[in-house]
Every structure is written in C-alpha cells, then in structure tokens.
N, C-alpha and C positions, 0 to 999 in steps of 0.2 A: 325356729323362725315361723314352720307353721301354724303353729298355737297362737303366736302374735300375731300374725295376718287375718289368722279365722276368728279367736277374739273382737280385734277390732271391726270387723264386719260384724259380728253380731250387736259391738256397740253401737255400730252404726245404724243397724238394723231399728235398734231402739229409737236411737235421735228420730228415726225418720217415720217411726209406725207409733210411739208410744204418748201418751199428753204429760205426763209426769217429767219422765227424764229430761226432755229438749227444753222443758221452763225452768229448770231448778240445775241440772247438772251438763248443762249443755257445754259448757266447756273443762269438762272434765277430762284428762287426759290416760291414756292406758298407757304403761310407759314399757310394760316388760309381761312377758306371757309364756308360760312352761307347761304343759301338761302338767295338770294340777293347781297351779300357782299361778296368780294375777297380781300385779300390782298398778298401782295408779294415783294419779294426782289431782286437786283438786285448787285452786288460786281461789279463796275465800273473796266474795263480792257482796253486796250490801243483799241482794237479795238470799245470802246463805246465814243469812245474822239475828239474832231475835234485838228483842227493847235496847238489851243492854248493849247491842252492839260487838256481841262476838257469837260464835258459830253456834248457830241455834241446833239442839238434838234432835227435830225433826230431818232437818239435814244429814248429821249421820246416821239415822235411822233408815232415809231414804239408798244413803250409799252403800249401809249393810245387807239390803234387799237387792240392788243392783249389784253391788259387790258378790254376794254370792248368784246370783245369773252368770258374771262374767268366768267365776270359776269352773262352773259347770259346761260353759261354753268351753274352757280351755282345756276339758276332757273329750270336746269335741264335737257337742249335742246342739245345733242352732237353737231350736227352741227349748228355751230353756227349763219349763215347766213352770211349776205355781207353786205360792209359797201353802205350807203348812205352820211354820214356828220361827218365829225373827224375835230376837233377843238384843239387848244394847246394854252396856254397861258403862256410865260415864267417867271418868278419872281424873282427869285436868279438862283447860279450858284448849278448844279446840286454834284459838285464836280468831284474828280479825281480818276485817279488810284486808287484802294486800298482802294479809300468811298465803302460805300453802300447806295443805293438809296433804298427810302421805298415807297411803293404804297398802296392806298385802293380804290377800284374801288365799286360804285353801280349800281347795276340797278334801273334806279330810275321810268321807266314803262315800262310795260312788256306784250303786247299786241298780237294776233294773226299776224297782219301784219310788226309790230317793237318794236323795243326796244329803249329805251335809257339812255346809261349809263354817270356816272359823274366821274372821277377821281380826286385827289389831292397825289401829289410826295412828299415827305418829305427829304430833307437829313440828313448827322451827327449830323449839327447842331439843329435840330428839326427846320429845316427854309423850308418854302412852296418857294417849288423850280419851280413848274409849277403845272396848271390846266387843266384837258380837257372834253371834250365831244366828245359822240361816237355815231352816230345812225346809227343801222343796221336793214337790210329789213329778218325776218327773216319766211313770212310765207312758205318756202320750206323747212326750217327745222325743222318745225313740225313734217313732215312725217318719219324723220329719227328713223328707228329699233333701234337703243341706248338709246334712249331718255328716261329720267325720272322722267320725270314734275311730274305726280301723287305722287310720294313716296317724293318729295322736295316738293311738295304743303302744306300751311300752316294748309290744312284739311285734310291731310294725316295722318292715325293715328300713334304716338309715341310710340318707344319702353319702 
C-alpha cells in the first residue's frame, strides 16, 4: 500500500507542477502500485484522438514517458529523473472516445545512474495495443528529501 500511496503523490506532484501531464492526461487514473510495478488507466476523450478519431500515438508516447516516471517513483525516488531513450511500438488500434486504455509499466533495473523501464497498453478488447521502453538518467534524484527507497526496498522491514 505504500508504493500506491507514494506513486500517487508523485502523480499528483506532476498534475500540479508540470504543463504536459494535467492538458493531456489529467484524468488519468493509477489504479494499483508494487515496488516495481505500476499500472493505470486512461478513459480515451476527443482530446487523446488524432483526424481519424481514435487514440492518437502521440498520446501513448506521452504515457510511455510518464509511465516510466511512475515506475520509478514505485521504487521509491520522487524525483523521477529525465528521460535519456523512449521507444513506442504500435500494434492495434488504441481505441476511441469512451474506450479505456489499460497500462502496466515495470522497472525492469534500477541502478544509481538509470533506470529502465518496459511498458505494455491493453485495450477493451484485451488486444496489446502498443509496447514501449523508457530509460531515464536518474542519479540527481537520488538526492531528493521525498524520496523513499529504504521503506519500498525489498529489505525493508514489513508491517
């Protein structure tokens, strides 16, 4: 529960300090959070859509770069770092209006000088809509006073 708590704060964090996230993914929902592991959800709205009317890749490009922030937050670092390499790989159609897009994002290592995380989109259909990859440089957010790696460490002791 405290990986979800602390996630969501750093989502929060975003909404409230960043100009991207809160125009584009402002009602994006984090729904489940583990040491390591994020998931979340997104209700497709006209502004997440290109011409043709369904989920434009700018949009999941956007969520692979916050997608892997949030993972890295759920290893316990507020500040998340910056990106060095985002990747996106399209598959299906994301869907429309009124879908909802499903996310789970990992950290798949988690290192003093980077991270790197993996993503997979899901939509209505349970059809793999796009893939990505995120690496971010993050040894200056070590230093950040929020940070709570020791109590998300797996040798942290359990309540």
């Amino acid at each position: 529960m405290a990986a979800l708590k602390f996630v969501r704060s750093v989502w929060e964090s975003f909404r409230a300090n960043s100009g991207l996230e809160p125009r584009l993914l402002d009602n994006l929902r984090v729904t489940a959070a583990q040491p390591g592991t994020v998931k979340f959800e997104l209700d497709i709205q006209k502004e997440h859509t290109n011409r043709l009317g369904i989920l434009h890749g700018g949009t999941i490009a956007s969520m692979v770069d916050l997608g892997g922030s949030l993972a890295v937050a759920s290893k316990g670092l507020f500040a998340t770092g910056v990106s060095t390499d985002l990747s996106v790989t399209y598959l299906n159609s994301g869907g429309k209006v009124g879908d909802t897009l499903r996310a789970e994002v990992t950290c798949d290592k988690f290192g003093k000088t980077l991270a790197y995380t993996s993503i997979r989109f899901l939509n209505d259909k349970d059809e793999l809509v796009a893939r990505g990859s995120h690496t971010k440089y993050i040894t200056l957010a070590w230093k950040d006073p929020n940070n709570i790696v020791e109590e998300l460490s797996p040798l942290a002791p359990r309540e």
